[in-house]
C-alpha positions, -999 to 999 in steps of 0.1 A, spaced: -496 -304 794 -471 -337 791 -469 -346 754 -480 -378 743 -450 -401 719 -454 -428 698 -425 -452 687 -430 -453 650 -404 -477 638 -386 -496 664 -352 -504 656 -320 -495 667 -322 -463 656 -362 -453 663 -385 -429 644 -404 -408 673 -432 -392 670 -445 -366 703 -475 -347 700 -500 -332 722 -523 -363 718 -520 -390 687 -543 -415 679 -531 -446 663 -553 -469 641 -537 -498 619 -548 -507 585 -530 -536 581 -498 -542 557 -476 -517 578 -498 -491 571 -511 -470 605 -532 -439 601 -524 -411 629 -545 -388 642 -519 -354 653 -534 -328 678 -511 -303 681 -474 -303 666 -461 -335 655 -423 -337 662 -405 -369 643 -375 -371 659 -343 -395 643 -311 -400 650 -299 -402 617 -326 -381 599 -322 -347 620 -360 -337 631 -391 -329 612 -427 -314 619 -454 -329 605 -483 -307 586 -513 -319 585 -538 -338 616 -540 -369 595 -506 -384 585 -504 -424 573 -470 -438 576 -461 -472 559 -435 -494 571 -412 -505 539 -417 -542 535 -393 -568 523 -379 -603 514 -361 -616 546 -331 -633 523 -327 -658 549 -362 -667 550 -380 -657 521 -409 -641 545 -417 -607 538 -414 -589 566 -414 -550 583 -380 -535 569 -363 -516 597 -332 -491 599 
């Protein structure tokens, strides 16, 4: 079975998340609730590897003052 991935913060350096199947719903404000069949890899370059631990995970994207700007925006690595 080919495992499903998900880019979960795209940057430079991207959060991935692979999983057997994932279902992605936004809530608005950076906010997604996931859906994980199966084992949830993160994968990140900088943050080594980690599995997730429960079916339902929400992840929120860190929000913050552009300081060119002054627009709050998604805060990515």
């Amino acid at each position: 079975m080919q495992k499903e991935a998900l880019i979960l913060e795209p940057s430079t350096n991207t959060h991935v998340l692979e999983a057997d199947k994932i279902e992605m719903k936004k809530l608005g404000n950076g906010i997604i609730k996931l859906k994980i069949t199966g084992n949830g890899i993160v994968t990140h370059g900088e943050h080594g590897t980690i599995k997730t631990e429960a079916e339902n995970v929400i992840k929120y994207i860190q929000q913050e003052i552009n300081p060119i700007s002054g627009i709050m925006q998604n805060a990515f690595d």
